[in-house]
MDAnalysis code that builds the backbone (N, CA, C; Angstrom):
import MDAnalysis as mda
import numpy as np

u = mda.Universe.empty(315, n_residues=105, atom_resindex=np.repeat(np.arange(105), 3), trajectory=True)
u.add_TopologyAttr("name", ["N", "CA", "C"] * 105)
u.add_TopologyAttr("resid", np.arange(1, 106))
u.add_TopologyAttr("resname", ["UNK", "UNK", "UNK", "UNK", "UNK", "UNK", "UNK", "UNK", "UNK", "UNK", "UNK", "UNK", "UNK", "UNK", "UNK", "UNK", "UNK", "UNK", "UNK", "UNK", "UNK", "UNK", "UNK", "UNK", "UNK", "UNK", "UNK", "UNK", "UNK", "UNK", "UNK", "UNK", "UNK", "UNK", "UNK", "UNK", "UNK", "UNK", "UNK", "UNK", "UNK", "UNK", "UNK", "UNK", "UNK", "UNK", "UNK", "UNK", "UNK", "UNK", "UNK", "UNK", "UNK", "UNK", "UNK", "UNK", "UNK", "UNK", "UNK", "UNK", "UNK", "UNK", "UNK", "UNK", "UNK", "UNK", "UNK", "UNK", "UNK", "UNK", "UNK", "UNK", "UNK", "UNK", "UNK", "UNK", "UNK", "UNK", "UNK", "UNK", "UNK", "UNK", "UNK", "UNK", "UNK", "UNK", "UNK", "UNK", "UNK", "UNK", "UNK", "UNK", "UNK", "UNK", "UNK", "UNK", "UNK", "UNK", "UNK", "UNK", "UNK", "UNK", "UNK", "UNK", "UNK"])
u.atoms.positions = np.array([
    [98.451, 86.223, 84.944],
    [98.567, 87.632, 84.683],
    [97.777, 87.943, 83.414],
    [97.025, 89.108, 83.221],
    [96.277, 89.482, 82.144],
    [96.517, 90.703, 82.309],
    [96.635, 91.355, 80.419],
    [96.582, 92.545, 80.430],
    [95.130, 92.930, 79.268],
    [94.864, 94.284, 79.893],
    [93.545, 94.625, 79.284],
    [93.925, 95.792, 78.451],
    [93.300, 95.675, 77.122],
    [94.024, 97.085, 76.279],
    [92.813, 97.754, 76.151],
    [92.489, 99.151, 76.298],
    [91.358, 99.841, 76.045],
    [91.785, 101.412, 75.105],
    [90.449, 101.291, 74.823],
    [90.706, 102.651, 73.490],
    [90.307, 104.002, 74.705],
    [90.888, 105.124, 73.317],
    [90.347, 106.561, 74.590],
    [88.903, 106.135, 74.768],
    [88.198, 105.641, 74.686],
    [86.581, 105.801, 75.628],
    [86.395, 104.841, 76.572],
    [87.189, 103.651, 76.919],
    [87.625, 102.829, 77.757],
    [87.040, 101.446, 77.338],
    [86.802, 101.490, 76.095],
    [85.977, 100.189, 75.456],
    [87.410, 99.289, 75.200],
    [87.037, 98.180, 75.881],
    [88.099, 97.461, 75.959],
    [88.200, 96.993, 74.410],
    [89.883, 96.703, 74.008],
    [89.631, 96.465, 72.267],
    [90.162, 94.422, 72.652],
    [90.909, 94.562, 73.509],
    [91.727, 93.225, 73.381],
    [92.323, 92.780, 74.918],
    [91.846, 91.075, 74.972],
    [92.407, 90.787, 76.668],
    [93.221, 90.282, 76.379],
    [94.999, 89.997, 76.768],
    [95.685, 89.419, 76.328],
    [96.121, 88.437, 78.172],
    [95.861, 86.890, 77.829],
    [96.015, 85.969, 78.753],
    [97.400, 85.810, 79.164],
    [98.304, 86.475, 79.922],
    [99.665, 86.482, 79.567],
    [100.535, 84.787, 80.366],
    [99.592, 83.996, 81.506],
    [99.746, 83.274, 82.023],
    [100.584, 83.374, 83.104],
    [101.364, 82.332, 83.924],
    [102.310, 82.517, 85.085],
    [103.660, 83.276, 84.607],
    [103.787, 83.877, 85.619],
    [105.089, 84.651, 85.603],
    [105.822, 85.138, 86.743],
    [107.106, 84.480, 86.713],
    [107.703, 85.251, 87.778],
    [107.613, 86.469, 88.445],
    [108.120, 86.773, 89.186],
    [108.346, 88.843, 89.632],
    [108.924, 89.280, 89.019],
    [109.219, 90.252, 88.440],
    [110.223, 91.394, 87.721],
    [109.347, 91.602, 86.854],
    [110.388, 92.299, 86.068],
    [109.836, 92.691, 84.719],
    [109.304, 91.899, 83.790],
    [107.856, 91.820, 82.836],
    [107.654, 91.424, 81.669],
    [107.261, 92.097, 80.590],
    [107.100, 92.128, 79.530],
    [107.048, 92.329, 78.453],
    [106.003, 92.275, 78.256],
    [104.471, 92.787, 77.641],
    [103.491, 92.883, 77.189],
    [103.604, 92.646, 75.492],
    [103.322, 91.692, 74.816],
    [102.871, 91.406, 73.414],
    [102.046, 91.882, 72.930],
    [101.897, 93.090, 73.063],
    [100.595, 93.638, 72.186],
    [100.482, 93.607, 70.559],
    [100.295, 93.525, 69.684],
    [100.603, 93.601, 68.314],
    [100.049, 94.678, 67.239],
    [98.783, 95.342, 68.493],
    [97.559, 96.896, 67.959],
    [96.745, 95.863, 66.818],
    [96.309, 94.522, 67.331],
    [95.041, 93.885, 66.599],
    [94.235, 94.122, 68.149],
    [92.971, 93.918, 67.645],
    [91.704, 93.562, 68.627],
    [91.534, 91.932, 68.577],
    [90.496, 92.030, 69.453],
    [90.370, 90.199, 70.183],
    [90.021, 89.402, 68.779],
    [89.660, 90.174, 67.648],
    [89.130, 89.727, 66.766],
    [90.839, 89.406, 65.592],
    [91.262, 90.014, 66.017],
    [92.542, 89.556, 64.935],
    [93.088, 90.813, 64.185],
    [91.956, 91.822, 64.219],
    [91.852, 93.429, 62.837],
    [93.025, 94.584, 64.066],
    [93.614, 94.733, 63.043],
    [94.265, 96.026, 63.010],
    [93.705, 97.205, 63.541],
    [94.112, 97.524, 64.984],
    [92.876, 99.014, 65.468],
    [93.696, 100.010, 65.259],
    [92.742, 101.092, 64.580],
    [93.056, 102.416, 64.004],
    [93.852, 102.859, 65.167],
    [95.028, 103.832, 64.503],
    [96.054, 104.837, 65.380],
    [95.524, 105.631, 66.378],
    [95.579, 105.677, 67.401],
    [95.095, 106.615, 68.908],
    [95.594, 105.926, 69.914],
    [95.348, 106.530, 70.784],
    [95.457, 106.530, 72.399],
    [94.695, 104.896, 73.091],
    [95.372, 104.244, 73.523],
    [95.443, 103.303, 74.028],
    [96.204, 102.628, 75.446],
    [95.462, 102.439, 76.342],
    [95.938, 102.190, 77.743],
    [95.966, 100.474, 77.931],
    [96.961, 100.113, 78.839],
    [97.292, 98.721, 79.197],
    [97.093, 99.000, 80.574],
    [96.107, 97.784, 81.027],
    [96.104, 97.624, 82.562],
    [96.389, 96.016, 82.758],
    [97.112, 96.005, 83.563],
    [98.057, 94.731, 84.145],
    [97.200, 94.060, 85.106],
    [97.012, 92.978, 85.400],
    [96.264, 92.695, 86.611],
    [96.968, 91.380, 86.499],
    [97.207, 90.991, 88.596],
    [98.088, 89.579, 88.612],
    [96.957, 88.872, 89.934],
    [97.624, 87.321, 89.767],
    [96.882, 86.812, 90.637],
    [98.033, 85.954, 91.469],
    [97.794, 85.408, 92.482],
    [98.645, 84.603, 92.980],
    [98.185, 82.894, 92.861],
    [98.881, 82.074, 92.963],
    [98.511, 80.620, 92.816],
    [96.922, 80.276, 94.011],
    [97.011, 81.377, 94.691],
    [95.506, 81.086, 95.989],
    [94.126, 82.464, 94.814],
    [94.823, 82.781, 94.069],
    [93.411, 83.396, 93.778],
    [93.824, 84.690, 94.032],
    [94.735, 85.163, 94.857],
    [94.338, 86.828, 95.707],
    [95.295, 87.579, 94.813],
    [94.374, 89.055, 94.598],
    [95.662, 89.949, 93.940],
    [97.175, 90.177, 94.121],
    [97.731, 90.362, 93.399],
    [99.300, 90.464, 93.330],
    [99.251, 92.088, 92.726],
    [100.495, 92.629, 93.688],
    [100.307, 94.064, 93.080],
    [101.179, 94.431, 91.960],
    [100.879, 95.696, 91.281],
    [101.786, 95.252, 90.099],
    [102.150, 96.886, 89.841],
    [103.161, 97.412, 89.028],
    [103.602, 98.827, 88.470],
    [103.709, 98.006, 87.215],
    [103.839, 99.227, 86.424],
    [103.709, 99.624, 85.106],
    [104.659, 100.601, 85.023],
    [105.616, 100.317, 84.146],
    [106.539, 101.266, 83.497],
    [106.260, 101.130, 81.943],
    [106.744, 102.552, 81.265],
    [107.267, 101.796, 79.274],
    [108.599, 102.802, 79.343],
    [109.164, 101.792, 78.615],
    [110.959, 102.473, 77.860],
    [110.764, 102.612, 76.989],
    [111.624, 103.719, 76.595],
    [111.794, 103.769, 74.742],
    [112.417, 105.043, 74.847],
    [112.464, 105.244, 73.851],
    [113.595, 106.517, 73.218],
    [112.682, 108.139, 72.694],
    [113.281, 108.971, 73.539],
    [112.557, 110.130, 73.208],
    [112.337, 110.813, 71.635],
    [110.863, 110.430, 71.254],
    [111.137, 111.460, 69.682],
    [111.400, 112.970, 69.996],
    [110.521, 113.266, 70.626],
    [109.870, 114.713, 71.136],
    [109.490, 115.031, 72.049],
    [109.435, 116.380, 72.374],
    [109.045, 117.011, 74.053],
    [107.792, 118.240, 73.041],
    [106.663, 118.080, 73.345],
    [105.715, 119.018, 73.176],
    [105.384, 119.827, 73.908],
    [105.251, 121.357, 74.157],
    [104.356, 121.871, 75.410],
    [102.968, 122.397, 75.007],
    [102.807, 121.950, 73.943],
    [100.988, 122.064, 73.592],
    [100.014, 122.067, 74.716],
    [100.111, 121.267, 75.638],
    [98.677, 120.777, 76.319],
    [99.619, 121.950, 77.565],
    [100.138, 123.043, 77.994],
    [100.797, 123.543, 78.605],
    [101.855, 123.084, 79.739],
    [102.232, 121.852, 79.389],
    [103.124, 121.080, 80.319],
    [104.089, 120.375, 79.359],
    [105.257, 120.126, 79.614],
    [106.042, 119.244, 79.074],
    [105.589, 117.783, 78.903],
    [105.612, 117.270, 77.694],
    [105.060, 116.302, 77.625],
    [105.739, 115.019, 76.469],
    [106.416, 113.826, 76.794],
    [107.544, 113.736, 75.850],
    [106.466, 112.112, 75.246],
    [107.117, 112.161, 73.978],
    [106.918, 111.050, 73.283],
    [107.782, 110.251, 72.567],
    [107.338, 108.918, 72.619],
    [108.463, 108.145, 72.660],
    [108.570, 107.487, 70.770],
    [109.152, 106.771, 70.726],
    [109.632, 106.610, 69.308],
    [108.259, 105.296, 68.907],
    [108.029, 104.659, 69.714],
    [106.627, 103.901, 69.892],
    [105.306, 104.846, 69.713],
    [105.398, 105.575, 69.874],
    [104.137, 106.734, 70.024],
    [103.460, 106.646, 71.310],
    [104.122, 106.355, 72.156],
    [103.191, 106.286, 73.572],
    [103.252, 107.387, 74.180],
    [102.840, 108.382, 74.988],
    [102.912, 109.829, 75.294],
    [102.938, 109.586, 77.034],
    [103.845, 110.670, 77.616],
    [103.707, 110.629, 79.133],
    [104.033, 112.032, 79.019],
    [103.283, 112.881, 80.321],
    [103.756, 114.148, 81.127],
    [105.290, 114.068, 81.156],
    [105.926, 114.711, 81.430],
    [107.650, 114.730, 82.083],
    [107.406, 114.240, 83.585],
    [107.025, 114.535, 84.340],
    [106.135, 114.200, 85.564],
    [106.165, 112.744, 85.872],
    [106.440, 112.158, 84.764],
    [106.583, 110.550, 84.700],
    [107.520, 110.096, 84.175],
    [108.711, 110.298, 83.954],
    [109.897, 110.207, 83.832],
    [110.714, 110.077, 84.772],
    [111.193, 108.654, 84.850],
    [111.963, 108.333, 86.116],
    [113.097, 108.227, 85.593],
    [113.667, 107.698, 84.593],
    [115.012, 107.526, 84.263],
    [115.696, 107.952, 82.714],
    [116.913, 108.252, 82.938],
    [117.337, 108.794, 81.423],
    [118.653, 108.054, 81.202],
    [118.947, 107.644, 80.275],
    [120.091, 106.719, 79.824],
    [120.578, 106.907, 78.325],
    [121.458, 106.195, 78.191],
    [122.109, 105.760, 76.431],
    [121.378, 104.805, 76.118],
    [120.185, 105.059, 75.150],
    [119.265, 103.913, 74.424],
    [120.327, 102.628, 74.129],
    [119.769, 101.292, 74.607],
    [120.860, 100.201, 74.284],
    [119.881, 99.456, 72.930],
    [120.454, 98.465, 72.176],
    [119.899, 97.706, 71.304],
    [118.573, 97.558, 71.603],
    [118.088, 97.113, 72.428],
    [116.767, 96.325, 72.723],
    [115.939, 97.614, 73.228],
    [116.331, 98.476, 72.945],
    [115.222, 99.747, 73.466],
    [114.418, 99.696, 72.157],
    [112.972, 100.086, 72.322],
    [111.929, 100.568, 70.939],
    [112.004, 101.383, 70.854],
])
């Protein structure tokens, strides 16, 4: 499994080799360094997941993120909530709402 981190212009900053992994859920280690080790400046940043199977052939994969709502903006004219991580989604992408437990970011 590898995940690819890219900046808003799609220049990839960092490949992270995540190795074998069961099905379910994992955890992405990102740390916001580049492949080089440096600290990349605050913005917009996308993770793409890609899996393989033990023969080589794609494995399909979703992408979720949890975390705890800071804010709901309607700037860009849509509801749009952000999370205590700074990661931003439409409302539109909001599948679930709960009591933040310990291990939420």
């Amino acid at each position: 499994m590898t995940a690819t981190i890219t900046d808003s212009n799609g220049n990839v900053v960092r490949t992270l080799n995540l190795g074998a992994h069961a099905a379910g859920a994992t955890t992405i280690p990102w740390d916001g360094t580049d492949s080089t080790g440096a600290t990349v400046a605050q913005g917009t940043y996308t993770v793409t997941v890609t899996a393989t199977n033990v023969a080589g052939s794609p494995v399909p994969v979703t992408q979720n993120v949890t975390g705890v709502v800071q804010n709901i903006s309607f700037a860009l004219g849509y509801p749009e909530l952000t999370l205590t991580s700074g990661a931003q989604a439409p409302i539109s992408q909001l599948v679930d709402v709960g009591t933040p437990t310990a291990a939420s970011p």
